[in-house]
C-alpha positions in Angstrom: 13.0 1.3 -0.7 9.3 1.6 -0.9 7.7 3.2 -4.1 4.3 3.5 -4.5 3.1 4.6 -8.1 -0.6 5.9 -8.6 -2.0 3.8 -5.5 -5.8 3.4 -5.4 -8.4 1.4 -3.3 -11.5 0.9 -3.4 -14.0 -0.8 -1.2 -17.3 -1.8 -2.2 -20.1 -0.7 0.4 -23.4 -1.8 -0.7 -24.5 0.0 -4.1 -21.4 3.0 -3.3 -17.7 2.8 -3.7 -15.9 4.6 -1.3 -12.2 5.3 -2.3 -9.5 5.2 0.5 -6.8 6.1 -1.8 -7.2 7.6 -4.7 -3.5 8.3 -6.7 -1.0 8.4 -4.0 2.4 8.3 -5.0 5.8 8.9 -3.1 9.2 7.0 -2.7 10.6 6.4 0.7 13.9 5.9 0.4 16.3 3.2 3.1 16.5 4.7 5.9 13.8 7.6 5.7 11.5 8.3 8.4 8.2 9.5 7.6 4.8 10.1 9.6 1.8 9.3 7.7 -0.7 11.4 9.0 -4.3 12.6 8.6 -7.7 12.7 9.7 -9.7 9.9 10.3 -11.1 7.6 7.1 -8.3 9.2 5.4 -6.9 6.3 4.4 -4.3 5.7 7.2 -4.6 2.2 7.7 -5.3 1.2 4.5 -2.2 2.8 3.2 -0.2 1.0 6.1 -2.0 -2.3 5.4 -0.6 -1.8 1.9 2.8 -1.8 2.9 2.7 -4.1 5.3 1.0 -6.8 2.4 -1.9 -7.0 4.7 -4.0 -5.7 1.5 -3.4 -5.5 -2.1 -4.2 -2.0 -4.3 -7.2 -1.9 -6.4 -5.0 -0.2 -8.9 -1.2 1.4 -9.1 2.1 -0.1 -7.9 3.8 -0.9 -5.2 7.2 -1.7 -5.4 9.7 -2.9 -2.3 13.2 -3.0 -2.9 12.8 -3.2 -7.0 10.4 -5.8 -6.7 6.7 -4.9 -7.7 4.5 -6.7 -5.1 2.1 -7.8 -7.6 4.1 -10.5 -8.6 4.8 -12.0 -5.2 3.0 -15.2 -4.2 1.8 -15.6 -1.1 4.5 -17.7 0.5 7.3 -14.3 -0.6 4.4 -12.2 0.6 4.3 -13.9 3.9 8.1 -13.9 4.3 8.4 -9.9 3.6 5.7 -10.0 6.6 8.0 -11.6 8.6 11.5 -9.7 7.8 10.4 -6.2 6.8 
């Protein structure tokens, strides 16, 4: 299950911040299918890098099967990469 609580990033360009997220929240539940979808600089691929634990949030959670990514290290981190 994927649950993402209140999800923000933000990227630092220069002097401006430009948010790619800004409060997304949903639950996917095992065995879901869903199409993320939207224009481009939506935040697409930053939402997918997310989930993937390419990236980390600037704020909110992110929580994979009961387990709040935060907390991982980067060896877990890399073995969800590998599995999931």
């Amino acid at each position: 299950m994927i649950q993402m609580e209140d999800l923000t990033k933000v990227y630092q360009m220069g002097d401006s911040e430009v948010r790619a997220l800004n409060g997304a929240s949903f639950t996917i539940g095992k065995g879901e299918m869903v199409a993320i979808m939207g224009p481009s600089g939506s935040g697409k691929s930053t939402l997918m890098s997310i989930i993937g634990c390419l990236d980390v949030p600037s704020s909110g959670k992110y929580i994979l099967d009961g387990v709040a990514v935060e907390t991982l290290d980067e060896v877990k981190l890399a073995e969800i990469r590998g599995r999931k």
